[in-house]
N, C-alpha and C positions, 0 to 999 in steps of 0.2 A: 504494500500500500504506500504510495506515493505520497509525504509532505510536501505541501504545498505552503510557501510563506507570502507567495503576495497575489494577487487575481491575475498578474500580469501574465503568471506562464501556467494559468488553467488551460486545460485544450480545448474547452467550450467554447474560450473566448479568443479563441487563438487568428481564427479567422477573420476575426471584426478591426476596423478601426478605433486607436488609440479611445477618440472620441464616445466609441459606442460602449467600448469595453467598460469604461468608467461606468458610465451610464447606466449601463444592466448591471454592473456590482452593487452601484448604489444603492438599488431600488431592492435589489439581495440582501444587503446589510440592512436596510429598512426594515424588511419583513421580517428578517429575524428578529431585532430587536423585539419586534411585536410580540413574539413568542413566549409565554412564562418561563420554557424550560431554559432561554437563555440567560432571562435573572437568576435564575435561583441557579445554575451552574457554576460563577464567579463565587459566590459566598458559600454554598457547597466544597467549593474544591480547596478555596484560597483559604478560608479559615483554617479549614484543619492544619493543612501544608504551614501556614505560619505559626499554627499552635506548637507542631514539630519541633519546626525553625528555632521557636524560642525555647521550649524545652529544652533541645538539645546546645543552644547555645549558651542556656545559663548553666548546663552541666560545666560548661569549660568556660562560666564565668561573663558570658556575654551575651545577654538574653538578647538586645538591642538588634546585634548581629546577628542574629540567630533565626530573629525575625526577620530583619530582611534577607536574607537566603533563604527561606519560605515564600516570602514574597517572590521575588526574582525567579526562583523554582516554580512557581504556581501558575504566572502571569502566561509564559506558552502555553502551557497546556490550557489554559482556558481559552487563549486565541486560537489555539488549533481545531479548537471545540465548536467557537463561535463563526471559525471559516469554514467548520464541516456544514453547519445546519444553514449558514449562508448559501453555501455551494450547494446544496439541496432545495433551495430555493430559488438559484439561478437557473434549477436545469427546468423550472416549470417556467419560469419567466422567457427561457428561450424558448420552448415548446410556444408557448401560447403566439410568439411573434412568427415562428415561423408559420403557424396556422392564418395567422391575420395579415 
């Protein structure tokens, strides 16, 4: 399974001008947001991960630090999360255009 880090080199979008490509990621990123499961995925994930973070770095004295390495640990994987369900919302956005 292929990561993917920016919209630019999805293959859906590979064909389109610069112009369009934005454009239908946008309207992707929009609808996700719409979606509950995308809230609650960042406080689901990131919580715990920085609860770790600080645990483990107040064992060695640095809860602060510890936290953010939770953080910084968390933050991809909830992008990667929020570009999946984006990207499953692109592939209906493109269907509907090619239909119309």
């Amino acid at each position: 399974m292929p990561i993917y880090w920016s919209y630019k080199r999805l293959p859906e979008l590979s064909a389109l001008s610069d112009a369009e490509r934005k454009d239908l990621w946008k309207q992707a990123v929009g609808q996700a947001y719409e979606q509950w499961q995308t809230w609650l995925v960042s406080p689901i994930l990131i919580g715990p991960t920085m609860f770790v973070g600080q645990w483990l770095g107040s064992a060695f004295g640095h809860d602060r630090i510890g936290l953010l390495i939770g953080l910084v640990l968390a933050t991809p994987i909830a992008a990667q999360i929020m570009f999946r369900i984006a990207r499953s919302h692109l592939k209906r956005i493109i269907a509907r255009t090619d239909e119309g």
